[in-house]
N, C-alpha and C positions, 0 to 999 in steps of 0.2 A: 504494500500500500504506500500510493505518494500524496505529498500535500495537495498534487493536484485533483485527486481522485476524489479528497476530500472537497475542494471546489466544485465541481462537476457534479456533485450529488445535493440534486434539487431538493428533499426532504428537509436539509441540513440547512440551506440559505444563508452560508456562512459568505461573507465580502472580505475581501483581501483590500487591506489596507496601506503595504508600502509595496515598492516596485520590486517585482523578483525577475529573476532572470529563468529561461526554462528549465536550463540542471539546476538552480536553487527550487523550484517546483515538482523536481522531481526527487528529491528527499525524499528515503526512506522514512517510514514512520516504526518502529520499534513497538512502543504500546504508548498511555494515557497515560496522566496524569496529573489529577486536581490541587492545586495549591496557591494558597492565598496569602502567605509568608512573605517578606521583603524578599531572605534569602534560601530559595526550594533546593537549591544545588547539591545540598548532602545526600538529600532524599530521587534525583534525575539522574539517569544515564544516557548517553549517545542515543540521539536519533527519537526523546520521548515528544510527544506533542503536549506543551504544558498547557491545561482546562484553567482558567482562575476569574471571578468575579472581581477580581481587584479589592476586593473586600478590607484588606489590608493595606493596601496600596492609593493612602491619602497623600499622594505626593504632589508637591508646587512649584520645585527647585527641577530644573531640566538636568542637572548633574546626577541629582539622585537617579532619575529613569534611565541616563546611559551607566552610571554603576550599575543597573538593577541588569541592564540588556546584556552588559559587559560579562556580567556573571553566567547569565544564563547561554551564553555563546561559547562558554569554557569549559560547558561540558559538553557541547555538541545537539542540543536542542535543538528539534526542527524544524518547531514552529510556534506559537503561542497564539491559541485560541481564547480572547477575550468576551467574558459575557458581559452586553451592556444592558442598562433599563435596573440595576436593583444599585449598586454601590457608585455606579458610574452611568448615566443617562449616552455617556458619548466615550467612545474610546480616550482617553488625554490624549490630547497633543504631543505633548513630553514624549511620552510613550510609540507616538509613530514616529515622532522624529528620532527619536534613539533605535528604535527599531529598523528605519529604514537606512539610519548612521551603519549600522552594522551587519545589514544584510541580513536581517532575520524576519521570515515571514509573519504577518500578523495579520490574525484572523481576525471579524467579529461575528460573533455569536448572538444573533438577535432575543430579544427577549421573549418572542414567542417559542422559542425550540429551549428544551428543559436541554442542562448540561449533559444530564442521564443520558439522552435520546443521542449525543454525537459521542459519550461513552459508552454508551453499547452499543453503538453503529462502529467506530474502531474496534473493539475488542471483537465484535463477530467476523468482521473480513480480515482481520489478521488470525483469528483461530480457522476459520475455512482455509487461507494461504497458508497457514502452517501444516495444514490438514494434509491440503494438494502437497506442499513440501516434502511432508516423511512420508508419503503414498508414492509418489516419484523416486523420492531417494530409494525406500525400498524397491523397486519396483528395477531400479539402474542396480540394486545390490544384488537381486535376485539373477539377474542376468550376467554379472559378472561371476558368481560363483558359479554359476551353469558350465561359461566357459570355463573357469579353472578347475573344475569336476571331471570337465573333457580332456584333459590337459595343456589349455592353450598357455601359449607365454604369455609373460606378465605383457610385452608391448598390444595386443591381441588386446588386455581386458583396460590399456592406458588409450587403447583407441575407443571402443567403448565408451570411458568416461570423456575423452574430449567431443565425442559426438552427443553424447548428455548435453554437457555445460556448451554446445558449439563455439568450443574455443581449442587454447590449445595446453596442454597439461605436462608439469614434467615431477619426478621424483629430485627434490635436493637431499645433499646427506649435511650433516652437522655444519660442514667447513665451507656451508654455501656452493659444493659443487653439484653441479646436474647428472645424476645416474644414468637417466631413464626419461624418455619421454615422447610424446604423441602432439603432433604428428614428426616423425624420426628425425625428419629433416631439417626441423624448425631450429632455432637457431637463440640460446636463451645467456644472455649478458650476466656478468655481477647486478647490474644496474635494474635489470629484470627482478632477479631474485628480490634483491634488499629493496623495489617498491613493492611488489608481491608481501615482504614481511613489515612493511610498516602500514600495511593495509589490513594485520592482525586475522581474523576468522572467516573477512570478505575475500581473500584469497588464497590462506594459507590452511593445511587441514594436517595435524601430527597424526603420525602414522604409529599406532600403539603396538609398536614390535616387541615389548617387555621383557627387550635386553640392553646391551649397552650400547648398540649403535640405533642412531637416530637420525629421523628422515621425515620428512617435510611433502606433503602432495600439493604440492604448488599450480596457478589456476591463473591462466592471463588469457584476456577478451572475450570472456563469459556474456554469452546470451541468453540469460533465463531471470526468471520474475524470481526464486526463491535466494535464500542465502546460500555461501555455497558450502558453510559447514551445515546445513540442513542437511542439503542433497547429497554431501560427501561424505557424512560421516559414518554411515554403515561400509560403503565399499570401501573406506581408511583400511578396515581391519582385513576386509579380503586380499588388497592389495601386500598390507602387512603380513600377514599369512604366507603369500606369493612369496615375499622376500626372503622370511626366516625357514621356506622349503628351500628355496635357492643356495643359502648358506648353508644348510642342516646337509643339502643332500652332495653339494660339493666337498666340504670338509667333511664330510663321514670317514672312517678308518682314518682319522688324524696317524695314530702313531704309528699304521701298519705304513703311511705316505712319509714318515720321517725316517721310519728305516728301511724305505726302498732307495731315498736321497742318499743315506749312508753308505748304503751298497754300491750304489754308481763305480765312481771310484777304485773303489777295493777289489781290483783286478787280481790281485793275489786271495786274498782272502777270502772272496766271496765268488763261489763258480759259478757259472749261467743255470745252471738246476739249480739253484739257491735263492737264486737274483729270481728267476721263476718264478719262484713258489712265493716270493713276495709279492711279487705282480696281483698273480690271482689273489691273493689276501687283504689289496687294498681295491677289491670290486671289479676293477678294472679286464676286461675276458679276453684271455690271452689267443683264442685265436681270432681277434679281429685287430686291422689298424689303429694305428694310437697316431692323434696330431700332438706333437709335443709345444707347448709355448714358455718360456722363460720372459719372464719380464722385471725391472727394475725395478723396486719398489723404494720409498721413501715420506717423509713428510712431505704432505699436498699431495701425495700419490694415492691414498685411500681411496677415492674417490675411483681412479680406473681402477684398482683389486675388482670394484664391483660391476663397472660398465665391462671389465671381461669377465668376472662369473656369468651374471645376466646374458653376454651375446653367446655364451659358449651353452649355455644351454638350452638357449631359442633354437640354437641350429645342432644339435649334438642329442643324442639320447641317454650317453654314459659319461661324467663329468667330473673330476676328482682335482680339487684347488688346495696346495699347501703353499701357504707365506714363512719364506724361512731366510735367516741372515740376508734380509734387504732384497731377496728374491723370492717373484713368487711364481709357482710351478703350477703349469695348468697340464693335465692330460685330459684328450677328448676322445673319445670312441662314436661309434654307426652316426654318423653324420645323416640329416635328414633334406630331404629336396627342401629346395627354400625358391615356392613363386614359380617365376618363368625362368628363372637363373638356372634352376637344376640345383645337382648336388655341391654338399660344400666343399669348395679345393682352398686350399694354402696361397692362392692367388687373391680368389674373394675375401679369405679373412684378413691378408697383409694389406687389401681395400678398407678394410672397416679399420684397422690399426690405426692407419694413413692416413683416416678421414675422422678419427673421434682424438687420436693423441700422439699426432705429427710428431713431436720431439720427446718422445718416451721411447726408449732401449727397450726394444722387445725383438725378440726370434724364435722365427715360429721353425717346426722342423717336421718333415715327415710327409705323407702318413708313413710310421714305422709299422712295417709289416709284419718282425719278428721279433722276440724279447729281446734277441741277440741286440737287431738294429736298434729296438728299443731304448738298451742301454747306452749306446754307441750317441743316440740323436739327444738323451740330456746331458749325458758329456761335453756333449758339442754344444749344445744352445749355450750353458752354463757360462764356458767356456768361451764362446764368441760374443756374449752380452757385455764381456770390461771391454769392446773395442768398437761396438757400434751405437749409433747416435740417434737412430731411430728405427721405426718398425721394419723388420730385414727378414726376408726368408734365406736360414742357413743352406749350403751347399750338400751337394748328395754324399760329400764324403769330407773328411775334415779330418788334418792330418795329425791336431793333436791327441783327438780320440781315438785317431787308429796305432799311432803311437804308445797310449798308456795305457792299450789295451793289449797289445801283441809283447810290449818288450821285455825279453825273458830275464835270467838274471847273467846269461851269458851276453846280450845286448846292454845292457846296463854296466856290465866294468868296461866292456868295448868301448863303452860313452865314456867311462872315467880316464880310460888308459890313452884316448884320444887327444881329450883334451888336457891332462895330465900338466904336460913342459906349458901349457898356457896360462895356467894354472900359477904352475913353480912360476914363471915368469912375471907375472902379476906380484908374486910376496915381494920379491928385490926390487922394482922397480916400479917407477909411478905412470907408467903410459895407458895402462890399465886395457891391456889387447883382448881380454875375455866382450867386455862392455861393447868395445871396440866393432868385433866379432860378430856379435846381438846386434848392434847397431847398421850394421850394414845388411845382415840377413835381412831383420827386419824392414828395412825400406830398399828390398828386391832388389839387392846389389847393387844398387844406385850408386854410384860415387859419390855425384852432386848434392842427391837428398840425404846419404849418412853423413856426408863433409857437415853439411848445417847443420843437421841435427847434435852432432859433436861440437858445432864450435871452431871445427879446425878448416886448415885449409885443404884441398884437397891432394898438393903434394904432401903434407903430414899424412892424410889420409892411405894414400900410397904407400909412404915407408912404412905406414904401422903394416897393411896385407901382405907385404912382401915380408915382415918377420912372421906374420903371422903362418905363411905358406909355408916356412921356412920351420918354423915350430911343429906344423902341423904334417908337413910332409905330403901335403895336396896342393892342387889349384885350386884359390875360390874365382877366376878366372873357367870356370865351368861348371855347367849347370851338377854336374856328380858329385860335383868338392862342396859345391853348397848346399845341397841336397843333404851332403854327408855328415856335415856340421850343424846343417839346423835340425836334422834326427837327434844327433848326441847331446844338443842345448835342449831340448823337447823333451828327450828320456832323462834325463838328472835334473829337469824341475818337474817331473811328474813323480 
């Protein structure tokens, strides 16, 4: 109900006394209330229509009536309906000039309409609008749990409610970041958010997950007559519901997913029947493909942990997320058609990476066919994450995982006994040719780009590989001498 609705309803013959403008006319009205008090403010919240005969309001001083307006505009009143004919024959003056000082609407209430009659004229159309309100809302709650009975994704039941409210709807988490939202594409600001939350219950709906993380159903360019925590607050919980499946069923086997991470690794210690048998222990079915994802985690990063839970199990049917030492490990299993696109490839998903968190360290790897490659492809994500800068799909083979997985312990003193004299060479003296070594492997034998990276010139550069060949008893002057050296740097930091 708006002020003008009140206008419009001939029974009532209430006259509008200062000049409003149409959104000041289109004020919400909240509910009634009667008050004859100089100052009612204790007893008014946002949006009430104040009723009063002025009964108490013998005033003569035009300061008093803009104190009196002043007041009543600081809590958000939205309008004051003056009865004239018993205490006051004429609305004051004072009183429309203060009123219209401040932009607040004022009614008059003639003396033949009893107060009662425009108090129980508000109080019935706003109990009928509250009626329609939770009759809809339920009605939008019913229907979203339908779908999520069926097992649609949560984006599936955020289009639903944006076609409710015809607007556009997104999940924020604590830190003001946007998880989640409808329509996918849309596009939602800091600046979004924090008007959305200084617009309190008309646009923001808490979502009662009744744990520790906390999340926001946020609501911009709502087309509907009700409020939008009326209509929103049953589907809050189904939504909420949605999420704490999403987490519960990702993190499930937590510690069977921390000692499979252990295992990695432990090429010694832990043999592929081992490595195995942990597989199948954290849910995960070992004979179907697994897409492997490693991604970077940190503060401000919370916020993707869950825009990749959420996307991996829109398009995934088997889904297992462990956050651990600043990384966090997604495996994905039976990928599902998604639209006209078809099924999901490591191409599509390195598109959504690309398109939701441009400069976040993520690699995706796979699909791993065997447990073998399995172990092989979080080696390598792991491992290729300290050196890339954004969402990257790994390589079919990766030489340090093939390396600290095949090197026996006959390969391993090979690597010591190699580099050995470079070694001895390094304690007496300060040129430091191991560094040197690394330096140049690692920028693909470059001269020019290891010269700068060192600092030195490039005849230094020179003399050092010529001791070094000389040490080493190769050429790094070919592809086999360098090949031979960046094995043996590979096996002795693995």
């Amino acid at each position: 109900m708006i002020i003008a609705d009140l206008l419009s309803e001939d029974t009532l013959q209430l006259r509008l006394h200062t000049p409003s403008s149409r959104d000041r006319l289109a004020r919400e009205i909240s509910w009634c209330a009667p008050a004859e008090t100089i100052d009612p403010t204790p007893f008014l919240s946002r949006n009430v229509l104040l009723l009063t005969n002025g009964i108490g309001l013998n005033i003569e001083d035009d300061r008093t009536w803009s104190a009196y307006v002043e007041r009543l505009v600081s809590v958000q009143v939205a309008a004051v309906a003056f009865g004239t004919g018993f205490a006051h024959h004429l609305i004051p003056p004072g009183l429309v000039r203060a009123a219209a000082d401040h932009d607040l609407p004022l009614l008059e209430i003639p003396r033949s309409v009893p107060f009662l009659q425009v108090h129980r004229h508000v109080t019935n159309v706003l109990q009928s609008e509250r009626f329609t309100a939770i009759t809809r809302s339920w009605e939008l709650a019913q229907t979203c749990a339908g779908l999520a009975s069926s097992g649609a994704r949560l984006s599936v039941i955020l289009d639903a409610v944006a076609a409710a409210v015809r607007g556009e709807v997104a999940i924020a988490d604590a830190l003001g970041a946007v998880i989640a939202r409808s329509p996918e594409r849309s596009a939602w600001s800091q600046e979004d958010l924090e008007v959305a939350a200084s617009a309190g219950m008309d646009a923001t709906v808490p979502l009662p997950m009744g744990t520790g993380d906390s999340f926001q159903l946020v609501v911009r360019g709502a087309e509907v007559e009700h409020p939008i925590s009326t209509l929103l607050a049953p589907v809050a919980s189904i939504i909420a519901v949605q999420l704490q499946t999403a987490l519960l069923t990702t993190t499930s086997k937590q510690s069977e997913l921390v000692t499979l991470l252990d295992q990695v690794a432990d090429w010694k210690g832990v043999a592929l029947e081992q490595f195995a048998e942990t597989v199948r222990s954290t849910g995960l079915l070992s004979d179907e493909a697994t897409v492997v994802i490693a991604a970077r985690t940190g503060h401000g990063t919370l916020s993707d942990a869950w825009k990749t839970r959420l996307m991996l199990q829109s398009v995934f049917d088997v889904v297992r997320v462990q956050v651990r030492s600043g990384t966090l490990f997604a495996f994905a299993q039976q990928p599902r058609t998604v639209g006209a696109g078809g099924a999901v490839t490591p191409e599509s998903l390195l598109g959504w990476f690309t398109d939701e968190m441009p400069d976040q360290a993520v690699v995706l790897k796979g699909p791993c066919a065997s447990t073998d490659e399995l172990r092989l492809g979080v080696y390598q994500s792991q491992d290729l994450l300290a050196t890339v800068t954004g969402p990257t799909i790994a390589p079919e083979l990766g030489i340090s995982a093939l390396i600290a997985s095949t090197a026996t312990h006959g390969a391993r003193a090979g690597a010591r006994k190699l580099l050995a004299p470079v070694i001895a060479y390094d304690s007496t003296h300060s040129l430091g040719l191991l560094n040197t070594l690394e330096c140049f492997l690692a920028h693909d034998a470059q001269p020019s780009r290891a010269a700068a990276s060192l600092y030195i010139h490039r005849n230094t550069l020179s003399q050092r590989i010529g001791k070094l060949e000389g040490l080493l008893k190769l050429s790094l002057s070919t592809l086999e001498g360098q090949a031979t050296c960046l094995m043996a740097l590979r096996i002795l930091t693995n």
